[in-house]
VOTIVEX-243905 format. One record per residue (C-alpha): residue in one letter; x, y, z. Coordinates in steps of 0.25 Angstrom, whole numbers, plus 5000, padded with zeros to 4 digits. Example, Ala and Ser with C-alpha at 12.3 -4.5 7.8 and 13.67 -1.06 7.14 Angstrom:
a504949825031 s505549965029 
# end
This chain:
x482950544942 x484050604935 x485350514933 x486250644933 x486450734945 x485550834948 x485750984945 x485851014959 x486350874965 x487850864968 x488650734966 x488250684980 x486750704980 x486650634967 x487450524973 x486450514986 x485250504976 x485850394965 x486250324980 x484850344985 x484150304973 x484950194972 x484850134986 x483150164984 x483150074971 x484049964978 x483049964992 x481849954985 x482549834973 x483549794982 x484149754970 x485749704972 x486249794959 x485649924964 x486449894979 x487649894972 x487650034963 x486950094976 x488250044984 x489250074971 x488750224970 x488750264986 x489850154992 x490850244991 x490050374997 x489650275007 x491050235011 x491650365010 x490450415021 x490950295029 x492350325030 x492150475033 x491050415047 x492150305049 x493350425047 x492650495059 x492550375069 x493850315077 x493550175072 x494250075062 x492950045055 x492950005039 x492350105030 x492250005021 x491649885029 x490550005034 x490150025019 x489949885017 x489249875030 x488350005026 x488049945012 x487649815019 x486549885025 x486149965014 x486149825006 x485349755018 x484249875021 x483849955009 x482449955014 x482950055023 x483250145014 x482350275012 x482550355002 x482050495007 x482950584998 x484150584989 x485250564999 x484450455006 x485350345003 x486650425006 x485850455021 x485650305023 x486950245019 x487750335029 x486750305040 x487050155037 x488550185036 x488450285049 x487650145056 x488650055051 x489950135055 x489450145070 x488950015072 x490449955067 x490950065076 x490450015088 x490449875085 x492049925084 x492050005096 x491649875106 x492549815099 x493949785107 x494549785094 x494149925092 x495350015088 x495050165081 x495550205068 x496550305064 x495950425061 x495450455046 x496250555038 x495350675035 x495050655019 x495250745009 x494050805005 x494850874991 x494150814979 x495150784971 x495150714957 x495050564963 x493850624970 x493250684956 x493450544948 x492850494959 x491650574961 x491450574945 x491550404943 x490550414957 x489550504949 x489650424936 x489050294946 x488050374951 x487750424936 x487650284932 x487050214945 x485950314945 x485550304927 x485550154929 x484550184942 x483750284931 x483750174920 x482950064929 x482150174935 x481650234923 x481250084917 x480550044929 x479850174929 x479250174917 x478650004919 x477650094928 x476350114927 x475950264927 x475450274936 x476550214946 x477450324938 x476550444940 x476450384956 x477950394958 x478250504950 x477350584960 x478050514973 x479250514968 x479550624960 x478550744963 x478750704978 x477250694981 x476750614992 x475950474991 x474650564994 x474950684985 x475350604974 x473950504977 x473150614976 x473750634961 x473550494958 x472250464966 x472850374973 x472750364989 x474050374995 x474250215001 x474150174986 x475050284983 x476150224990 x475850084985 x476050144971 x477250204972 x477950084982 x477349974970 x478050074959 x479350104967 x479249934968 x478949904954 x480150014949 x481149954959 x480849824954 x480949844938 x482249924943 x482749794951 x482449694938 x483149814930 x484349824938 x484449654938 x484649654923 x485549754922 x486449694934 x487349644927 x487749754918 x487449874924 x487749864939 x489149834937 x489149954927 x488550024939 x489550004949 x490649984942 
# end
């Protein structure tokens, strides 16, 4: 896992893998510190998203209430969470955001308070140089999110046995299955799945007694 960009990855795919990434280390650690980076690095996307779905419906609804609401169950059910591919977490946030938004539209709608908003300006879409400060202090986060992310990887990485490493780097890196990569091992395919759900247990817990000593210095760092 490379902490720069791809050669062929624009800004916003490597932004959906550092958030997917993120949001697969905080399901399986449910660590508090990797919550918060996740929310820092994709909050504003998330709430930008939000106000273009909200733009688009005649209701008075709080982009910013629905973003809190969305991250609330983001918080609550991480175990939810798949990550198929690179965009995975950027898939499931808006399908939370999309959930929340028309359940507070409808709570809204039988309401007899219910009034409709005015409807939204049409932004500009003209990046500017607000927009490029912008987009460069976003990718300096991302930069810095996804080293620190690297840094407790690699460390838990290598308190592995080899054969735990030569297990994943099989699943998880050349992409063969539990029964292709058994038959390299000798392994049979239910202890296959055994080894790589202990190692992806025992990697995601060094990482969560990583991330607790550095709390205090570099998570603030992180998000500031």
């Amino acid at each position: 896992m490379s902490p720069e960009p791809r050669r062929d990855e624009c800004a916003e795919a490597y932004g959906n893998r550092v958030g997917t990434a993120l949001m697969a280390f905080y399901r399986d650690s449910r660590d508090p510190s990797a919550f918060e980076a996740l929310h820092a690095l994709t909050g504003p996307g998330v709430l930008h998203w939000i106000r273009g779905l909200t733009g688009r419906e005649l209701t008075s609804l709080d982009p910013a209430e629905i973003l809190q609401d969305t991250f609330v169950n983001v918080y609550r059910y991480p175990g939810a969470f798949r990550a198929d591919h690179c965009g995975s977490f950027r898939v499931w946030v808006r399908t939370i955001a999309g959930n929340v938004v028309r359940r507070a539209a409808l709570l809204r709608a039988r309401s007899a308070e219910r009034e409709l908003a005015e409807p939204s300006e049409l932004e500009d879409k003209a990046s500017g140089p607000m927009q490029a400060v912008l987009e460069e202090d976003e990718s300096e986060r991302l930069r810095r999110a996804w080293v620190l992310l690297l840094c407790y990887y690699a460390e838990a990485w290598k308190e592995l046995s080899q054969r735990d490493r030569r297990t994943l780097h099989l699943v998880e890196v050349e992409g063969l299955s539990y029964q292709e990569a058994g038959r390299i091992l000798a392994v049979g395919r239910s202890n296959m799945k055994m080894i790589v759900f202990r190692s992806r247990r025992r990697i995601a817990r060094r990482m969560l007694d990583a991330m607790g000593c550095a709390r205090g210095r570099a998570v603030p760092e992180l998000v500031a």
